[in-house]
N, C-alpha and C positions, 0 to 999 in steps of 0.2 A: 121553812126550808132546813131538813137538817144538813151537819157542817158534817162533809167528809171526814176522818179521823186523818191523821199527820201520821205519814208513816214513816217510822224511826229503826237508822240498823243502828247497832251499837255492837260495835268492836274493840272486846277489849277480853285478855286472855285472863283477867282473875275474875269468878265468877260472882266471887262477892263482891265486886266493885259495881258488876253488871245487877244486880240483885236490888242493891241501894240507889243505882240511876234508876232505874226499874217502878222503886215503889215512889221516887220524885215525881216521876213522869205521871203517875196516876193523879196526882193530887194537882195538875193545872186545870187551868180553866177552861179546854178544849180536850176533845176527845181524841186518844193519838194508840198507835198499836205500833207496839216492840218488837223486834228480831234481835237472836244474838248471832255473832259469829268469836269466835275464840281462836280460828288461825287464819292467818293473812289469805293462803289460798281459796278458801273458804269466802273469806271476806269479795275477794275481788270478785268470784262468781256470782254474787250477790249483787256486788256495785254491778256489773255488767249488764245486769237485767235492766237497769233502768227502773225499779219497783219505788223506790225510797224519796222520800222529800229531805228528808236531811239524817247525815251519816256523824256519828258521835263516836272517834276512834280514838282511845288511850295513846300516846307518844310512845311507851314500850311494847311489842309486840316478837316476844322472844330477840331472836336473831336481827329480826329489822324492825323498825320506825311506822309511826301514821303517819312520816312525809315520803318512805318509802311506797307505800300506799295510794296516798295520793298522791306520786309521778305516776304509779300503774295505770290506775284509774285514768289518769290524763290522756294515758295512750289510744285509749278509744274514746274520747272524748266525751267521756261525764261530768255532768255541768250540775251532779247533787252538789249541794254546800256540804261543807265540812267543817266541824266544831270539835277541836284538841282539847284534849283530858292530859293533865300533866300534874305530877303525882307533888309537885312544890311549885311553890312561883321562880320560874327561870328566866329572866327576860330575853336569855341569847335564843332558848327554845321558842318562847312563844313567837319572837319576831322570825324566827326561822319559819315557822307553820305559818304567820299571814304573808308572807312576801312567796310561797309556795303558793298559796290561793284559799287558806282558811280563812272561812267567814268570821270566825272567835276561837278565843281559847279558853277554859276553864280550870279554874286550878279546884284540883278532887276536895282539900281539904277545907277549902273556901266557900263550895259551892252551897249553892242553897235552890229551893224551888221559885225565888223570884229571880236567881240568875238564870238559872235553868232555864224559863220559861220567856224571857228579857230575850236570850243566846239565841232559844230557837224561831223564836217571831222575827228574829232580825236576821238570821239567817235567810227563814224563808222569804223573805221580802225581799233582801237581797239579791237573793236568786233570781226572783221574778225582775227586779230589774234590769239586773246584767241579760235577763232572758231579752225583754223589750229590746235593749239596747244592741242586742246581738243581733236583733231582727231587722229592727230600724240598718244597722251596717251593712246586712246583707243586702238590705232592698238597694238601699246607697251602692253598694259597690255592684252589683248588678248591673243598674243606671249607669255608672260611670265606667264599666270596662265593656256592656252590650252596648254603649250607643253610638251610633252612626256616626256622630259628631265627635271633634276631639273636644276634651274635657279637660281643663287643667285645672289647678288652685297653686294662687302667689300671695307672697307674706306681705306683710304692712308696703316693703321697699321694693315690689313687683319682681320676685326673686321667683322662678316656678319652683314648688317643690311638690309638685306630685302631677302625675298626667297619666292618662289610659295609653292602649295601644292604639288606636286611631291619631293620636297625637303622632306618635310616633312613624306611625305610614306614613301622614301627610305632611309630616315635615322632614321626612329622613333623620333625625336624630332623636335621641333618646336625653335623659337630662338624667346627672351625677356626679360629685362631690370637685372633678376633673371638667367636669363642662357645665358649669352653671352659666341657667339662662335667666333673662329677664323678660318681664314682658315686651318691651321696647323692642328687645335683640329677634323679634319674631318679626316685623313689619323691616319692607325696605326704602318705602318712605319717610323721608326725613322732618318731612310736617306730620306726620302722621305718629312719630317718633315722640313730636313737642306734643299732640295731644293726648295720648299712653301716659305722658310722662307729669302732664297735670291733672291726668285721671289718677293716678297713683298718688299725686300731694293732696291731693283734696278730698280721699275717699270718695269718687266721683262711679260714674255708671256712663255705657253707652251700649250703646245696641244696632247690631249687623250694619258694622264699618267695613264696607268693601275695601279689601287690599292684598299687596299683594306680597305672598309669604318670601319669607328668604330660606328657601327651599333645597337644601344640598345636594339633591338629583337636576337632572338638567332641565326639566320644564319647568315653564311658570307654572306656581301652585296660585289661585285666589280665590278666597274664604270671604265670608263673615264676620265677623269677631263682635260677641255680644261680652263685656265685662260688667256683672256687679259687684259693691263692696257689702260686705258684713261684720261682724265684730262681734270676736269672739268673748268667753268667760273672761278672758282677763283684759278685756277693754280693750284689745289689740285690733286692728281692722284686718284682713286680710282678703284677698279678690277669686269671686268663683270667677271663669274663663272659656266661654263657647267659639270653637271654631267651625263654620258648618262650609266644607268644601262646595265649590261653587266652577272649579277649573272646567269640567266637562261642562256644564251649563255655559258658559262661557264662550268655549270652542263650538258649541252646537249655533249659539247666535249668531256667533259671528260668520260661520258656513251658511247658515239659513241666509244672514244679511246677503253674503256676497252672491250667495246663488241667485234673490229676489234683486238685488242690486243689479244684475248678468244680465237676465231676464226684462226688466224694467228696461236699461239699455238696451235691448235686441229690440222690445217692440218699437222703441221713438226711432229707431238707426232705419229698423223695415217702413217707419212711416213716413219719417224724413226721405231715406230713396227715392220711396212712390212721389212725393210730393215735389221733389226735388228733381228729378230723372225727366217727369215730364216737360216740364219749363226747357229743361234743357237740352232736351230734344228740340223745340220749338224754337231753341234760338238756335242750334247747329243746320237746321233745316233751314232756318232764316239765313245764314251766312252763306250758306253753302249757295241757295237762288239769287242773291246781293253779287257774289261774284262773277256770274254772267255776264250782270249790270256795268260792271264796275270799267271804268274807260281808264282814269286814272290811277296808274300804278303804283304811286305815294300812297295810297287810301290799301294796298293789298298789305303792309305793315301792320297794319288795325285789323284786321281781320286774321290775320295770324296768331296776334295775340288774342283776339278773342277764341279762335279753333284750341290752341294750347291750352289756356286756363279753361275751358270746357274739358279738355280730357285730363286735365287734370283730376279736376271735380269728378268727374265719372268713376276716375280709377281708385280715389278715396273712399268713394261709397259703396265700391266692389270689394275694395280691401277688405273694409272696414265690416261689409255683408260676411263676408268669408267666413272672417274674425270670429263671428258671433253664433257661424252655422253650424245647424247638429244636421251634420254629413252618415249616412248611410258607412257602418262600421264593421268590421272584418274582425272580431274577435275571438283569438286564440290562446291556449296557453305558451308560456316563455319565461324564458327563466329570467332573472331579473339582470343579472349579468349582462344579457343582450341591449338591457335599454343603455345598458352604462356604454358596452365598446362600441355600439354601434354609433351612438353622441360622441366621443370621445376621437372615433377616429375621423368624422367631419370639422372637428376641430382644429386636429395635429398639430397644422402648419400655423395657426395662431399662437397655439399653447411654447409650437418650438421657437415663435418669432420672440417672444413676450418672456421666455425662460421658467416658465413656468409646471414646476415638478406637481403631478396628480398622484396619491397616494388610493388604491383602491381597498375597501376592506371589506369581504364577504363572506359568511360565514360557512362552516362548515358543510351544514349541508345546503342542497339549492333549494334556493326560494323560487318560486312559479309565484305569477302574475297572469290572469285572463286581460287578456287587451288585444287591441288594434297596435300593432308593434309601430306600422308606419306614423303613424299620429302621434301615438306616445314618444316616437324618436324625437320627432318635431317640435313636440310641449321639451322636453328635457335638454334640448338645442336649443331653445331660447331661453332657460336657466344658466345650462354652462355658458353661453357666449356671455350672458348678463354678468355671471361669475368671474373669467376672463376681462370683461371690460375695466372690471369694478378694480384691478387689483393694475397699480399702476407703480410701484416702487419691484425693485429686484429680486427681491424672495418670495414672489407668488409661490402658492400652496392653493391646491385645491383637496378636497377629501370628501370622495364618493361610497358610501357604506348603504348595508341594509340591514334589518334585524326582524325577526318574528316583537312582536307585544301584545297584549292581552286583545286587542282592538283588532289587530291584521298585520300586514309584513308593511315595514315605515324603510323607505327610503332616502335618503338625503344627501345635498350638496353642499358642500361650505365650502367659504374662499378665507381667505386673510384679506381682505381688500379693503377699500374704504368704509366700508359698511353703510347704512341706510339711516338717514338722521329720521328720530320719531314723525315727526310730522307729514313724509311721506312713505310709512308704512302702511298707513290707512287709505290711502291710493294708489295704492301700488294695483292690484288690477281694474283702476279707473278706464276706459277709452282715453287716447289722446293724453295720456297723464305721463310724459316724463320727463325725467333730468337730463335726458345725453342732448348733446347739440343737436345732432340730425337726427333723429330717435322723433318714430310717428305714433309711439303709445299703443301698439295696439299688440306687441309681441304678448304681453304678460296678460291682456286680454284672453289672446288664441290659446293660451298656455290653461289659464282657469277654465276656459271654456271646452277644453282637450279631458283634463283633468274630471273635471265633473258627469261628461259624458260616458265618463270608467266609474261612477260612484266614488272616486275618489277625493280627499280632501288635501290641502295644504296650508300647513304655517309657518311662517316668515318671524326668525328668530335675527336680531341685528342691533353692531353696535358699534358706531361711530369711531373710524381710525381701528377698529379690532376685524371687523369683518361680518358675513353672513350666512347663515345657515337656514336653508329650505329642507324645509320635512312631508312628504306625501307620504298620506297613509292609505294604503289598499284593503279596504276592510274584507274580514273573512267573509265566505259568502254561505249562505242561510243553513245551507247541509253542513258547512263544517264547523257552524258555534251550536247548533243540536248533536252533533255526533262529539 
């Protein structure tokens, strides 16, 4: 195989200098082809080509420097080595040219053909490394600023010191000398806190820890979080850090839950009736021919109560049909405004009994909503009144808003009230599921059931003694996320 020739510029403005590097060059042990240049400008059109494997520039060059030079060169970013020619041994020059980025320096009257030839194999090797190593970086930061996921890296004591920009979406903040974070300070679990914090003592590992981020926007964010340790050159351990968002996944289950959950209850509710209705017919038909019978008028008390708790029973399982019925729907457009005053002034006499100020906030321009307005007043009547109830000390606050988001137009209720302890959030639109004294469960039922028949969703944001915020979102519909 023959070996390419090394191609060498050499810059340097006395010719006899160039002359004597020249016939050095001839006498190594590879084959290399020479260029001169003798003035800078010169020089630099030469480095700009990109032609050269390594550049051999004198330290004087009339007026300017070979570190003037190579600043030039840097400006387009030429990555030939450079090897300084300096006319005595200066140590403040030569260290000047390697902290500039010279591979070596040579001093003229020292030099010999096994320095010469030492300078330029190590150059070029050099090169090649830094070249690898530039590669290897690029592909790395590539991976780390294109990926989907957030990416971070923390030092030995789980300090972040570096993260892409998904990091930064998904957690609203960004990390810097004034806001240093931890690993720890990302989770707002406090168990989950203690095992971060003995994954960090132990150079330990763990992989896709559901939780939930402490997120400085107002949704729950919940991720992933895959951490491993490694250790670096100097024995130090420090932590690679996956966070792979999981919130919409999340949101989509739990909507799928509630709707097959809706659903699942409607069939047993429709089978229950049927199975239930009949009987009970058979016994109201029975009482009703008994009382013909009946001579003693003590005995028409017992029949009473049994007529009553029959239509009791009957009117529960009509309610309760209602509740769950997708009703033949009248849907138009409306601006959103209308669902709020039209709720709001069935209200009034409550909100002015209870002292209770509603702050409304809409934005500039109007939002439209496609809906059955009668229904949907209905669903958002059983939120406010729920809101109203919930708020039992003297500075009720309600706050009605809407907003466009990437998703569709989200409108929302919040109280100040007692708020909604964890354990029944997750029931909240069960059948028959609630907290108020006379309260027959089925309002927040009629409400998801209202809701869903619009494609729309909802999420229950609440916090014990602070209060509750319901979110429906009205997603765009098909023509206006294509246009």
């Amino acid at each position: 195989m023959v070996q390419q020739p090394v191609r060498i510029l050499i810059v340097d403005d006395d010719e006899d200098d160039y002359l004597i590097l020249k016939d050095m060059l001839e006498t190594i042990s590879y084959p290399v082809t020479t260029t001169w240049s003798y003035t800078y400008n010169h020089a630099l059109e030469l480095i700009r080509s990109g032609k050269f494997d390594v550049i051999i520039v004198d330290f004087r060059l009339g007026r300017k420097t070979g570190l003037d030079l190579m600043a030039d060169a840097a400006r387009f970013h030429s990555d030939t080595p450079f090897i300084f020619l300096t006319g005595a041994g200066n140590a403040k020059i030569d260290a000047l040219a390697l902290k500039a980025g010279a591979t070596d320096y040579l001093v003229k009257g020292e030099m010999t053909e096994e320095k010469l030839d030492r300078s330029i194999r190590y150059a070029i090797e050099r090169s090649r490394v830094i070249a690898a190593l530039r590669l290897s970086e690029t592909k790395y930061r590539n991976v780390f600023e294109n990926s989907k996921d957030a990416i971070f890296i923390a030092d030995h004591t789980g300090k972040i010191l570096q993260v892409n920009s998904v990091f930064e979406e998904l957690l609203g903040v960004g990390i810097n000398e004034n806001n240093p974070l931890r690993i720890t300070d990302l989770v707002t679990s406090e168990q989950q806190k203690a095992i971060l914090d003995t994954i960090i003592d132990n150079c330990g590992e763990i992989k896709d820890l559901e939780t939930e981020l402490l997120y400085s926007g107002e949704d729950i964010r919940i991720a992933l979080l895959s951490i491993s340790c490694s250790t670096n050159e100097s024995g130090e351990s420090f932590f690679q850090c996956f966070l792979h968002d999981i919130t919409e996944l999340k949101k989509s289950e739990r909507h799928l839950f509630q709707a097959e959950k809706l659903a699942a209850v409607g069939r047993l509710v429709r089978t229950l009736a049927h199975e239930v209705r009949n009987p009970l017919n058979n016994i109201n038909m029975s009482i009703d021919q008994m009382e013909e019978y009946l001579t003693d008028d003590s005995l028409y008390t017992y029949v009473e109560i049994v007529k009553r708790n029959s239509g009791y029973i009957n009117s529960l399982i009509t309610e309760l049909l209602h509740s769950l019925r997708h009703t033949e729907m009248n849907i138009q457009k409306w601006p959103v405004h209308d669902i709020f005053y039209l709720s709001l002034a069935k209200v009034k006499d409550r909100l002015d009994l209870k002292k209770i100020q509603v702050k409304v906030n809409l934005p500039q321009e109007d939002l439209h909503v496609m809906i059955d307005l009668e229904k949907m007043n209905s669903a958002f009547l059983n939120l406010l009144t729920n809101a109203i109830e919930a708020i039992e000390h003297t500075d009720g606050m309600i706050w009605l808003s809407s907003e466009k988001s990437k998703d569709g137009i989200v409108l929302k209720i919040q109280d100040n009230g007692m708020g909604i302890p964890a354990e029944s959030l997750g029931r909240l639109f069960e059948p028959y599921y609630t907290t108020k004294r006379n309260g027959m469960g089925l309002g927040m039922v009629a409400t998801l059931n209202i809701l869903q028949s619009h494609n729309a969703t909802i999420e229950v944001k609440s916090e014990v003694g602070k209060g509750t915020t319901f979110s429906i979102l009205f997603p765009w519909p098909a023509e206006a996320i294509l246009n």
